[in-house]
N, C-alpha and C positions, 0 to 999 in steps of 0.2 A: 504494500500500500504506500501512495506517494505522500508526503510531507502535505501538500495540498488536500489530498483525500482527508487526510488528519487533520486540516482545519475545518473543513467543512462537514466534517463526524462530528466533530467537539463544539459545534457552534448550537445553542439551545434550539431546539426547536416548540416550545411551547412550555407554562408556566410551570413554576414547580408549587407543587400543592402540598399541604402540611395533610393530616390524615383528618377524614370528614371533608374532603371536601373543597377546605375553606382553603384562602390564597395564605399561601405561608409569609411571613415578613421577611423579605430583600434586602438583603447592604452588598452593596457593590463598590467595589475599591475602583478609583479610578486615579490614573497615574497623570499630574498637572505640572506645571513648570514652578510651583509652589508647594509641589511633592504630592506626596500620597495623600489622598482623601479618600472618605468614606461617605456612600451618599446609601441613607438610608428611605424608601419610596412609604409614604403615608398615606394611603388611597381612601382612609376613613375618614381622615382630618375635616374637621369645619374650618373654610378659610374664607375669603374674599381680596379682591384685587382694588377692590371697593373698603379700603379697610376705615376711613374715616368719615363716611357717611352715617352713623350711627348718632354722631353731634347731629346733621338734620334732620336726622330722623324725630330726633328728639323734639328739634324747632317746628316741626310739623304736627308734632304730640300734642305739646303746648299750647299751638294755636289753634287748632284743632281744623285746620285747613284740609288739610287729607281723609279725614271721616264724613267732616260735611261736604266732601266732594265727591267721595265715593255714595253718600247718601241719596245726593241728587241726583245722582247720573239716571239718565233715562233711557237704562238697558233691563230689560227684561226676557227673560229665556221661557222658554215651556219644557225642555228638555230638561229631564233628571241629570241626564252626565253632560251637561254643557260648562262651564269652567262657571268658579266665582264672579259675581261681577270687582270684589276688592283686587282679585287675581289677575285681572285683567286691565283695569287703572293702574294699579302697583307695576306690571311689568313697564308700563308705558313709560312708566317716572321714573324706574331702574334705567329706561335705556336711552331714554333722553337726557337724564342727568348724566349716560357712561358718555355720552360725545356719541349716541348711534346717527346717521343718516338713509338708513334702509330698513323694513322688516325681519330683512334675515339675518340683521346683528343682533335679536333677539335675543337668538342659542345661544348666543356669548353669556349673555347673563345667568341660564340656568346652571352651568358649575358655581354659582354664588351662593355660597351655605349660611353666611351673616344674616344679609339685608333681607333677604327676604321675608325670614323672620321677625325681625326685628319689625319690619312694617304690618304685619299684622296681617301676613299671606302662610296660604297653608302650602302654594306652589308657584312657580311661572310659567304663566300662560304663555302657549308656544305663537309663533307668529302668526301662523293661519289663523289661530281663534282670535288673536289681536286684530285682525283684517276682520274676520265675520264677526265679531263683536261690533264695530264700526257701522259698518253694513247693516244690521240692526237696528242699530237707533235710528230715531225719526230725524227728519235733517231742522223741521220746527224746535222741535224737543230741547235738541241736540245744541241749535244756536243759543237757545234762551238758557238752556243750561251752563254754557260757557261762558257767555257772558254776564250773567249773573256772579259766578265766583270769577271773572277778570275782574270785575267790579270793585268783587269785596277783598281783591287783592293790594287795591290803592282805594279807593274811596274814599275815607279819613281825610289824607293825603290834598284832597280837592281844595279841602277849608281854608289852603295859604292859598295866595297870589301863585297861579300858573300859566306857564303860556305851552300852547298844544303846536305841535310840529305834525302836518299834514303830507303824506309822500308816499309812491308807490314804485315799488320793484319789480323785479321782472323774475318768473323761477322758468330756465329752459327746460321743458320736454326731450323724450325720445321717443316716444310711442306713440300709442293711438287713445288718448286720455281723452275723457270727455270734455270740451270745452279749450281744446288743447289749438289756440290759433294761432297766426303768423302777424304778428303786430309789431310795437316798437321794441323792438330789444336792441340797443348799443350792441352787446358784447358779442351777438351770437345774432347777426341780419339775417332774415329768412326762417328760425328756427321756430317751430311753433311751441307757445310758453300758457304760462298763468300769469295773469297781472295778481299780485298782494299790494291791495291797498291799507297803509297801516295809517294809525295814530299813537304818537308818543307824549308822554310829560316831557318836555325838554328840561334839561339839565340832571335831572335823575333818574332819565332812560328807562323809564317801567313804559310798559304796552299798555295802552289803554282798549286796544280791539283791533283785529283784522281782519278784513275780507278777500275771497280768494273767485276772483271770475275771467270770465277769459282774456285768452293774450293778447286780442283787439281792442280788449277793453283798458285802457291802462288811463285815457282820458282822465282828468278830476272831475266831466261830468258825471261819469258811471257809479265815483264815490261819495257823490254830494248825497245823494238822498240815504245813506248810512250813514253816514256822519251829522247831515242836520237831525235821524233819526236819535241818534248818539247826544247832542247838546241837548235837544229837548225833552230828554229823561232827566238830566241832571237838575239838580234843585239849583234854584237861582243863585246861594253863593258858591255852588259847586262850579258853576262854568269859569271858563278858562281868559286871562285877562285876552288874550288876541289870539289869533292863529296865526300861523306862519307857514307860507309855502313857498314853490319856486315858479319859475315865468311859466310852467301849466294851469298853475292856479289864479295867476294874475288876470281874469275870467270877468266879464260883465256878473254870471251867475253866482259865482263865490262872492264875490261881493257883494250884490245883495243878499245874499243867504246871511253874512255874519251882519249884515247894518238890519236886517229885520229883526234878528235877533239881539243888538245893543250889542252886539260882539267887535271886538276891535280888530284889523287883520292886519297884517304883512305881507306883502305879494313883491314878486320879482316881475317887471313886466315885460313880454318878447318885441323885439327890435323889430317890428311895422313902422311904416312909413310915417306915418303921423309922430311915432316916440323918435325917432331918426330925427325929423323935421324939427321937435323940442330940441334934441340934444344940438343939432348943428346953430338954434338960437340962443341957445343958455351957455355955449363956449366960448363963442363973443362977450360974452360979459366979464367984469373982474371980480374981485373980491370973492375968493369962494373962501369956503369955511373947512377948518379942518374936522377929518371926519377919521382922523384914526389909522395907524399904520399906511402912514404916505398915502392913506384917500382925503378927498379935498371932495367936500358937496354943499349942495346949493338944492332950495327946497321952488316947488311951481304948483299951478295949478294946470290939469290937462282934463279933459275930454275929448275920447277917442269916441270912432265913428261904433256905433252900438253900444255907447254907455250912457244912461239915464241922466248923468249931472257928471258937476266937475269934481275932481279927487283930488288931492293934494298927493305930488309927487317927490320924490328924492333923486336927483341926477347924484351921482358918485362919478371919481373918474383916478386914476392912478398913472404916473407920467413908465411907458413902460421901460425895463432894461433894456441890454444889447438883446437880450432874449423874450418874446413874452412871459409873460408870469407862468401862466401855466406847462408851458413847454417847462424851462429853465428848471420849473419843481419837479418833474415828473419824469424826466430826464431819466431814464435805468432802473427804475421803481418795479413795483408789481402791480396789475392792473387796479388791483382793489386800491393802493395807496395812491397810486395815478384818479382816479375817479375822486379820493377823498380829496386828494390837492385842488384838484378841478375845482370841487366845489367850495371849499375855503376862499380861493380866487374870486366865485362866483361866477366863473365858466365865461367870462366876455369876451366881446368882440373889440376891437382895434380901430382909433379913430387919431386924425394928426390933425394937431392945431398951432400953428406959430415955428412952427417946424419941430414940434414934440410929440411924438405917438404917445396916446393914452388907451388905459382901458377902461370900461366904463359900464356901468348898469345903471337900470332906472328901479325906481321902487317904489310900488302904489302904494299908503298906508293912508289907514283913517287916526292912527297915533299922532298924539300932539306935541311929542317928545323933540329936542332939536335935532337938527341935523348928524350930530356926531353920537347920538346915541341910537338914532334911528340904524346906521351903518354897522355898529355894534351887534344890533340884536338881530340884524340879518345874520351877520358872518355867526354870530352863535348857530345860526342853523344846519352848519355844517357836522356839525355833532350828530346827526341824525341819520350821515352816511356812516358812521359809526354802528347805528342801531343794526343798519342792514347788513352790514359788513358780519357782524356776530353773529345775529340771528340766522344768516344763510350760510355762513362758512361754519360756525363751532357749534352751533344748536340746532340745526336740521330743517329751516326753512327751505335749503334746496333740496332737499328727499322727501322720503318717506312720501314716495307715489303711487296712485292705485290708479285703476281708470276711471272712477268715477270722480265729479267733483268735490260731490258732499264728502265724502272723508277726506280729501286734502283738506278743505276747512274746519273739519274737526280737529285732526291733528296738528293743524297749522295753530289754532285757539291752544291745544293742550300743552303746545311747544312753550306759547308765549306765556300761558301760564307759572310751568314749571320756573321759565326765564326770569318771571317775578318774582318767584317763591326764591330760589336762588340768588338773587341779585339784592334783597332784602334778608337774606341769613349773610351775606358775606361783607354789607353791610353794617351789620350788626359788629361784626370782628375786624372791620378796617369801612369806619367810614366816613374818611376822608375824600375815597375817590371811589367810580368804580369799576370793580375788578373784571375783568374781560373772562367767559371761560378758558380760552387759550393760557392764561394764566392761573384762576382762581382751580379749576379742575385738578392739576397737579398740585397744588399747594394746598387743598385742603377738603381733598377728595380722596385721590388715588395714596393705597400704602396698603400693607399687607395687612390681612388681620387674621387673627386665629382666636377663634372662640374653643371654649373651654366647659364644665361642669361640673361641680363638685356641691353635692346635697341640692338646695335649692337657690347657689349661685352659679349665675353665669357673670363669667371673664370674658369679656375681649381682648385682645393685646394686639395692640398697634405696633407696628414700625414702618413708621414713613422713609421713602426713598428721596424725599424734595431735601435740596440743600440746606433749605430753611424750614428743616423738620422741628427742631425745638421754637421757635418761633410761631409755626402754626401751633404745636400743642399748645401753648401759651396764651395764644389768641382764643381756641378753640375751648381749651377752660375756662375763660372769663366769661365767651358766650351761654357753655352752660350756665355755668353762675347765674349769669343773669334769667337765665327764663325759669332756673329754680328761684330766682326770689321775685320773680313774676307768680308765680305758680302757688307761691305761701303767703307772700304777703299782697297781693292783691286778692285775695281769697273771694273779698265781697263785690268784686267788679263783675261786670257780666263780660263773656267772652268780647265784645264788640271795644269795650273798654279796654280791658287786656290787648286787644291786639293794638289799638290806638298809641298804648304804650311803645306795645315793640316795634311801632311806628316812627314813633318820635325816636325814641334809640336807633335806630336807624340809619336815620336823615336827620339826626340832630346838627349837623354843620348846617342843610338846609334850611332848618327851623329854625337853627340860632340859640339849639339849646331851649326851646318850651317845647311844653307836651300839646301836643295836637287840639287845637280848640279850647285851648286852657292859656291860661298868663303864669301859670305855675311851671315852673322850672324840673325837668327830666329827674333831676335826682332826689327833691325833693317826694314826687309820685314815687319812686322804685323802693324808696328809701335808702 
């Protein structure tokens, strides 16, 4: 027999078994450039990869967001062996919270021995039932039930001074989806897409609601009648000081929609002939005002041809470089950073006066604010390409596709939910600024964990892989903390109170440090 025959005799061919049956326990030496080691295989082990999700599980405990979500939901089976309805919510918020983009990164999540538990699931529903679960609910049912807990995700929140960011993106298709058109898409011409038309709080990026219709429809007329449905549920101090949008919105019909409402707006308005014809008479003029990182603006009145009356306008204008602005920024970038420059810039066109090229935008607003602040709270709006930038790259607004519409709309609502739920736990533990998933996900999500049982304790044991693992433990403890002495010492609050709380803790830079609806100071409430 040859030397080779001898390896391939001695090579295992199948498990070695202890007597009964059962799988014997393994240690296998393996020879490493750091020497011998021993790797012994654990296959009963409870672990998760998910090791620090059990802090929000907790945050979810607390608030009691996750029961009364699973309470509402408006699925109902007739089937004895049809999965949980909790089993079935649960997995969805397992795999949107792991970074999933597809149904069939589902099965990822079933080797998860922790979490699932810990959420109050007896399994994880496989993909297909996540799909025909979907498919089940009413699409009626289904919106009012979403919307209802987006609602009570920020609602509180309304009480301050906010201004709403209006805008809509494009998610490209491949298939033969329902509702699946060829409209405006930049990135991908010809392909046929969904328009998401969304609404934001600007400056603390929570999702107020989004709609999902087809990819011809990407218009702000198509979103007007959601969105004026949306202000007119809100109680009078709930609405929003102005909305803000870009040269789609700058619209005969948005504008009247927010002045019938006492709503104040912000529009970008598109370079027609009439706004051309202002700008080449307000260039000739002197004295402009400054209006904020080298823009110089000067405020008019204009009436274009199908506008009811006259609106008072903002010409802006900036002398450009060797290069234009947006070029110059965008220069070697990645497309998402290219698009987010774009819009910072405010995406204009090129105009010379006196032998100086400028760039230049106009701005409709019904705000009485001057010139240099009016410029300001435009360019804040660029924060909003941020919104989308997340939600479609690190949170699943570009998956998670069926062919029907009504469930990308569900799933697209469940997304943004979770986005909230998330974005106000990480809040809670840094909230100063906030945390992107591309960052917050490894820092105070992903890390091993191995649970444990001895009588009637259970152990978990973390060990985070992030550089700045002592540092999230750290953080991650204080936020327990804190929702245990929500949990004791607001005893006599009613849920809606308590979460007002964990509200203000939250957004307390926003707030300034009071508690929501109150002149009483965070710490004082918490004790």
């Amino acid at each position: 027999m040859s030397a080779e025959e001898d390896l391939v005799r001695a090579h295992p061919e199948g498990e070695v078994q202890s007597p009964g049956n059962q799988p014997a326990e393994t240690v296998t030496s393996l020879d490493t450039f750091a020497g011998k080691i021993y790797v012994k295989w654990a296959p009963e082990a409870t672990v998760s990869s998910l090791g620090l999700m059990p802090f929000f599980i907790e945050f979810l405990k607390t608030t009691g967001l996750f029961d009364k979500w699973v309470e509402d939901c408006p699925l109902h089976y007739t089937s004895g062996n049809a999965p949980e309805k909790r089993n079935v919510l649960g997995t969805l918020v397992l795999s949107v919270l792991a970074g999933h983009w597809r149904y069939a990164h589902i099965n990822a999540i079933r080797g998860d021995g922790i979490n699932p538990e810990l959420l109050g699931m007896t399994r994880v529903a496989s993909e297909d039932s996540v799909r025909r679960a979907m498919k089940a609910m009413d699409e009626a049912a289904s919106g009012q039930w979403m919307k209802g807990h987006l609602k009570a995700s920020y609602e509180p929140l309304l009480q301050e001074p906010w201004v709403l960011d209006v805008d809509t993106t494009v998610k490209p298709l491949y298939g033969h989806q329902q509702d699946a058109k060829v409209g405006y898409n930049p990135t991908k011409p010809g392909r046929p897409s969904h328009a998401y038309h969304s609404y934001f709080v600007a400056n603390i990026r929570m999702v107020l609601d989004m709609e999902v219709q087809a990819g011809n429809q990407t218009a702000p007329l198509y979103a007007q009648p959601e969105l004026w449905a949306f202000l007119d549920g809100l109680a009078e101090r709930d609405r929003p000081v102005f909305l803000r949008g870009d040269s789609h919105w700058g619209a005969e019909n948005a504008m009247v929609g927010a002045e019938e409402r006492g709503l104040g707006y912000l529009f970008k308005l598109k370079q027609s002939a009439n706004v051309k014809k202002l700008i080449g008479q307000i260039f000739r003029k002197e004295e402009w005002e400054e209006a904020g990182q080298q823009w110089q603006g000067r405020e008019d009145v204009l009436r274009l041809s199908g506008w009811s009356k006259e609106r008072r306008v903002v010409v802006l204008r900036r002398p450009l470089r060797s290069k234009p602005a947006v070029e110059a920024e965008t220069v070697g970038k990645k497309k998402s950073k290219r698009r987010a420059a774009k819009q910072l810039t405010l995406d204009l066109p090129e105009l010379t006066y006196q032998g100086t090229q400028y760039e230049y935008a106009v701005l409709v607003t019904s705000l009485k604010d001057e010139v240099r602040s009016v410029a300001q709270l435009y360019r804040d709006r660029g924060d909003a390409e941020n919104n989308f930038d997340e939600l479609k790259n690190q949170w699943g607004w570009a998956g998670f596709t069926t062919h029907d519409r009504k469930r990308c709309q569900i799933m697209g609502r469940i997304i943004a939910l979770v986005y909230n739920w998330w974005t106000i736990f990480m809040r809670l533990g840094i909230p100063d600024k906030h945390a992107e998933a591309i960052t917050s996900r490894p820092l105070a999500l992903h890390g091993i964990a191995r649970q444990t049982r001895h009588g009637n304790q259970t152990t978990v044991e973390i060990t985070s892989t992030h550089a700045k693992a002592s540092q999230i433990a750290e953080i991650l403890t204080k936020v327990s903390g804190f929702l245990k002495r929500i949990r004791t010492t607001a005893e006599q609050l009613t849920q809606r109170e308590r979460w007002k709380l964990i509200l203000s803790a939250a957004f307390r830079q926003f707030l300034g440090g009071r508690v929501i609806g109150s002149t009483g100071r965070l710490a004082d409430a918490t004790g």
